[in-house]
C-alpha positions in Angstrom: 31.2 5.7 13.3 29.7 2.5 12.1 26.9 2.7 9.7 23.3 1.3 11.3 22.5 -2.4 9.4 19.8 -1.9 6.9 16.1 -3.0 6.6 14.4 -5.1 3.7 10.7 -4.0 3.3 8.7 -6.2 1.1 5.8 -3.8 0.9 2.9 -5.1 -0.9 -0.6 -3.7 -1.7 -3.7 -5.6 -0.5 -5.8 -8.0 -2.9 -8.6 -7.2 -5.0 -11.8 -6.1 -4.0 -15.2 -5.5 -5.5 -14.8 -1.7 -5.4 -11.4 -2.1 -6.9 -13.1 -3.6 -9.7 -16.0 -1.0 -10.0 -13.2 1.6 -9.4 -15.2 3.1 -6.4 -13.2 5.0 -3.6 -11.9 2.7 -0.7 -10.1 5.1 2.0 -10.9 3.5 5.2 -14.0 1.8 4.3 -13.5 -1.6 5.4 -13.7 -3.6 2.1 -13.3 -7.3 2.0 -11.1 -9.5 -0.4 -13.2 -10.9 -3.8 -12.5 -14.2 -4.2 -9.8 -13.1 -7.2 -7.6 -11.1 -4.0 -8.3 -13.9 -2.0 -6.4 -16.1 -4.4 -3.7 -13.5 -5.3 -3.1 -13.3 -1.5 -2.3 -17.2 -1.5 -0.5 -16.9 -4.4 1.9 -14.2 -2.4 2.5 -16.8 0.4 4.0 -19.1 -1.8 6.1 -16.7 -3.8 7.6 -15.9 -0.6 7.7 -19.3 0.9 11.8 -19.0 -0.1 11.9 -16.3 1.1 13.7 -15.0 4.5 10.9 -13.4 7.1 11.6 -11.6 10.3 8.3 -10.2 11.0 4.9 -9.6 8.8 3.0 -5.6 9.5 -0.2 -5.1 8.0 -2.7 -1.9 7.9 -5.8 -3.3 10.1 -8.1 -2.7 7.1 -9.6 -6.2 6.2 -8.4 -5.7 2.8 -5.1 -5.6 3.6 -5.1 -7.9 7.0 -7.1 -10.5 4.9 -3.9 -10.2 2.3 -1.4 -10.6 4.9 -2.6 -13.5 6.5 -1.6 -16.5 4.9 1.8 -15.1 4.7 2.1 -14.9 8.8 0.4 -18.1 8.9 2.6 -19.6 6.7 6.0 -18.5 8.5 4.1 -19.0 11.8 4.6 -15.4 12.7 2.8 -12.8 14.1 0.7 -10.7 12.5 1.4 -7.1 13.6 -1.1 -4.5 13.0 -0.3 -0.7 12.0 -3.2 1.4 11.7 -1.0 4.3 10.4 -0.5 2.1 7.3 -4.3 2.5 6.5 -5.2 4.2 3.1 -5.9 7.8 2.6 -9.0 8.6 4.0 -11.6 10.3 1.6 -14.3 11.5 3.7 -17.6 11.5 1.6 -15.9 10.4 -1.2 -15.6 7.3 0.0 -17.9 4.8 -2.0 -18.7 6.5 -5.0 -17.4 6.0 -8.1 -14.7 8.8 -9.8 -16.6 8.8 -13.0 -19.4 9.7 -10.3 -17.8 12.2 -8.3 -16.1 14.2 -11.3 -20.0 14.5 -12.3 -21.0 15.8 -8.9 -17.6 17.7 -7.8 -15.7 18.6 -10.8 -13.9 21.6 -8.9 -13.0 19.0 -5.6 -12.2 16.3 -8.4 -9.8 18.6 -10.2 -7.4 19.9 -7.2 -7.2 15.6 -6.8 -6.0 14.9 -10.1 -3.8 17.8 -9.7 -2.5 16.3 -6.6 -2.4 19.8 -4.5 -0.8 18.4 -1.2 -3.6 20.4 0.9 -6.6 18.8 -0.4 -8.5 16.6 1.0 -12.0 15.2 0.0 -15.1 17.1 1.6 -16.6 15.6 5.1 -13.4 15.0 6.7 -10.9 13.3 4.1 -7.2 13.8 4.6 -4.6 16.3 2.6 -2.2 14.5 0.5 1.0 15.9 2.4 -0.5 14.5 5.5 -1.0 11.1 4.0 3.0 10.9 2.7 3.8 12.3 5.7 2.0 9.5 8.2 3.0 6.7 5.8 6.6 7.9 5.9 6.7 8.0 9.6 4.8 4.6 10.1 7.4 3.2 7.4 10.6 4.4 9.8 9.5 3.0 12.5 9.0 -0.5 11.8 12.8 -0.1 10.0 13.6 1.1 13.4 12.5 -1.7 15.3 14.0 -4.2 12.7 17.5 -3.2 11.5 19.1 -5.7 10.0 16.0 -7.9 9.2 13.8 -8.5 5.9 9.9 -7.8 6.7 7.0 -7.7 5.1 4.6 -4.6 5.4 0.7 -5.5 3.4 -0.6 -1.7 2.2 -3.0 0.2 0.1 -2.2 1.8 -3.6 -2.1 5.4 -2.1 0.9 4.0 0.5 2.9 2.8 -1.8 2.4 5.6 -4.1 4.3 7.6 -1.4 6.7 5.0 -0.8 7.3 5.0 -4.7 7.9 8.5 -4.5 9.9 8.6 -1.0 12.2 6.1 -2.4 12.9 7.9 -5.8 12.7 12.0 -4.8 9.4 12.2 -6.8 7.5 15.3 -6.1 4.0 14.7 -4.6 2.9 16.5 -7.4 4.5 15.1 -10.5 2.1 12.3 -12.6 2.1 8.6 -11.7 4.5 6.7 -14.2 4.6 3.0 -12.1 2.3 0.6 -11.3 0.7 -0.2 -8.2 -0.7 -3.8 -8.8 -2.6 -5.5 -6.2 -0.4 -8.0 -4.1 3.0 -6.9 -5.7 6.4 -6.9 -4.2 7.9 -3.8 -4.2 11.3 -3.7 -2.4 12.7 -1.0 -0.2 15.8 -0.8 1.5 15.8 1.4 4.6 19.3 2.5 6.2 19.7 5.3 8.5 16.3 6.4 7.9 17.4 7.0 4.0 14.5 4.7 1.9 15.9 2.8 -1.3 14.6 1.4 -4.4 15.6 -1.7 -4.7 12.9 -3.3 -7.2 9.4 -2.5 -7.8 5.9 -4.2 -9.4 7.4 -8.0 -8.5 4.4 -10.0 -10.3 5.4 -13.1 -11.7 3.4 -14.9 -8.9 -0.1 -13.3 -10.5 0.5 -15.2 -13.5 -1.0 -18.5 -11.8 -4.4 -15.6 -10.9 -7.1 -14.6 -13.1 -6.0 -10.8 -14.8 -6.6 -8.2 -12.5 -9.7 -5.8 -13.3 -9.3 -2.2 -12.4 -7.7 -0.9 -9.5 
């Protein structure tokens, strides 16, 4: 039986924002691009102006569609929008600061940090298994539709912390070790629905940005 041709992902967290800076909670609050993401989403484009495109997905968060952009326009492709790609959503978290929240909800705070896979933040937030678990299936899909192609998918840091850990056979649970710098290229190679590591925290392109603040 022949084996199904592969799919390059060039999966890629959004630019910076304000409340990346002031390390406040994003989920699916729809944060706009600083002028510092603004520039690092630019500088992505041309890093990847070499580079062979068969289609460019985005989450349809601003922060992320606003990242995304110049690299569609750039190829003169569409820009496809994949609302399952969205962030983890954190309720009434969302906002606030964490030095802010561990003050006000040390007990909710510390199932976070200890990443149990059922919790999710009060006022309708979603549980971390639930989050892998739509990110994964989201991630499939647009391999399924391109087999054989090389395509760029524009996230959020708790994405491609799944995807990190998808790609590796990381436990949900076990402590972050990688980075998850805004507009990185982190490559994944998806055959037969098995996802691949293939390289991870691609930066050199930031150099010609400002140091990033915060996450």
């Amino acid at each position: 039986m022949l084996q199904e041709p592969s799919t390059l992902l060039l999966c890629i967290r959004h630019g910076e924002t304000d409340w990346n800076v002031a390390r406040r909670v994003q989920g699916h609050t729809d944060i706009e691009l600083n002028a510092r993401g603004l520039a690092q989403a630019a500088a992505l484009a041309r890093a990847l102006a070499g580079q062979t495109l068969h289609a460019v997905y985005s989450s349809d968060l601003r922060r992320a569609r606003r990242t995304a952009e110049p690299l569609a326009r750039e190829r003169e492709l569409p820009l496809h929008f994949e609302p399952a790609l969205r962030e983890r959503a954190f309720g009434s978290f969302e906002g606030r600061s964490f030095t802010e929240l561990e003050t006000l909800h040390a007990q909710e705070c510390e199932r976070w940090r200890r990443r149990d896979p059922d919790w999710g933040a009060p006022g309708g937030g979603e549980a971390l298994q639930a989050f892998r678990d739509r990110v994964q299936r989201a991630l499939l899909s647009i391999a399924r539709r391109h087999r054989g192609q090389t395509v760029a998918v524009v996230t959020h840091g708790g994405a491609l912390d799944c995807l990190y850990r998808i790609a590796t056979g990381q436990d949900l649970s076990a402590p972050r070790t990688w980075e998850l710098r805004n507009a990185a290229i982190n490559r994944l190679l998806v055959s037969e629905d098995h996802v691949g590591l293939v390289g991870w925290n691609d930066c050199g392109h930031l150099d010609e940005v400002l140091d990033e603040s915060g996450y």
